[in-house]
N, C-alpha and C positions, 0 to 999 in steps of 0.2 A: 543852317549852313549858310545862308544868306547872308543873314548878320556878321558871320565871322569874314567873309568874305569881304563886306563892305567896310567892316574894320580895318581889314589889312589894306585895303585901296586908299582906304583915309590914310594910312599911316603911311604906306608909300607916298602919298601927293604930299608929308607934311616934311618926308624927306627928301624928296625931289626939287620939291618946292616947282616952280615955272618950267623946268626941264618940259622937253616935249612926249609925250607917249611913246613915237617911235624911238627917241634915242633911251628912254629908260628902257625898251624891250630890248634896244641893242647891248647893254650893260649889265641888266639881270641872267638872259639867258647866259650869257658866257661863265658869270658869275656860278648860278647854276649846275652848270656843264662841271666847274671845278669842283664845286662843292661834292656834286655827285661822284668823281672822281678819286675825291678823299674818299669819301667813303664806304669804296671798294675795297681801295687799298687798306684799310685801317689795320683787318685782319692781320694780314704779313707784314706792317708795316715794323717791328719792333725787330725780328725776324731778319726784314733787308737790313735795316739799319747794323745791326749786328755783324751779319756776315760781311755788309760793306765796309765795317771798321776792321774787321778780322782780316781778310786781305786786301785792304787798301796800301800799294806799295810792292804787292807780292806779284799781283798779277795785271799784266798789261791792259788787258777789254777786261774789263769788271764786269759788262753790261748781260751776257750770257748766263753768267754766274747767279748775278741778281735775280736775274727773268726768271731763271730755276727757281731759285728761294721764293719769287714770289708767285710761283703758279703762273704767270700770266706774262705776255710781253712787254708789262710796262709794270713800271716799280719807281717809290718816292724813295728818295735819299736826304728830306729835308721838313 
């Protein structure tokens, strides 16, 4: 597990390059944060998209509609 570890830090420092520690934790986590975000939604994501082209134009707050579709109160449309 060590090794794998100390691989990924190589390969971060060779992308980074000089960047400082602190500002590449300020970059990833956010990164992160999204990544993980996709991949909640992934499930319903086929789902909103759908229903968001179905009535797109019909109905004024789409945003309720979606949140239904997608189980949760938040939903990608992109």
């Amino acid at each position: 597990m060590r090794n794998h570890a100390a691989f990924i830090w190589s390969v971060a420092g060779l992308l980074w390059g000089g960047l400082q520690a602190i500002r590449v934790r300020r970059v990833i986590l956010p990164l992160v944060v999204l990544r993980r975000l996709d991949c909640v939604l992934d499930p319903t994501k086929t789902a909103v998209l759908a229903r968001c082209q179905a009535i797109k134009g019909k109905v004024e707050n789409i945003d309720p509609v979606l949140e239904q579709t997608a189980g949760s109160q938040f939903f990608n449309t992109r």
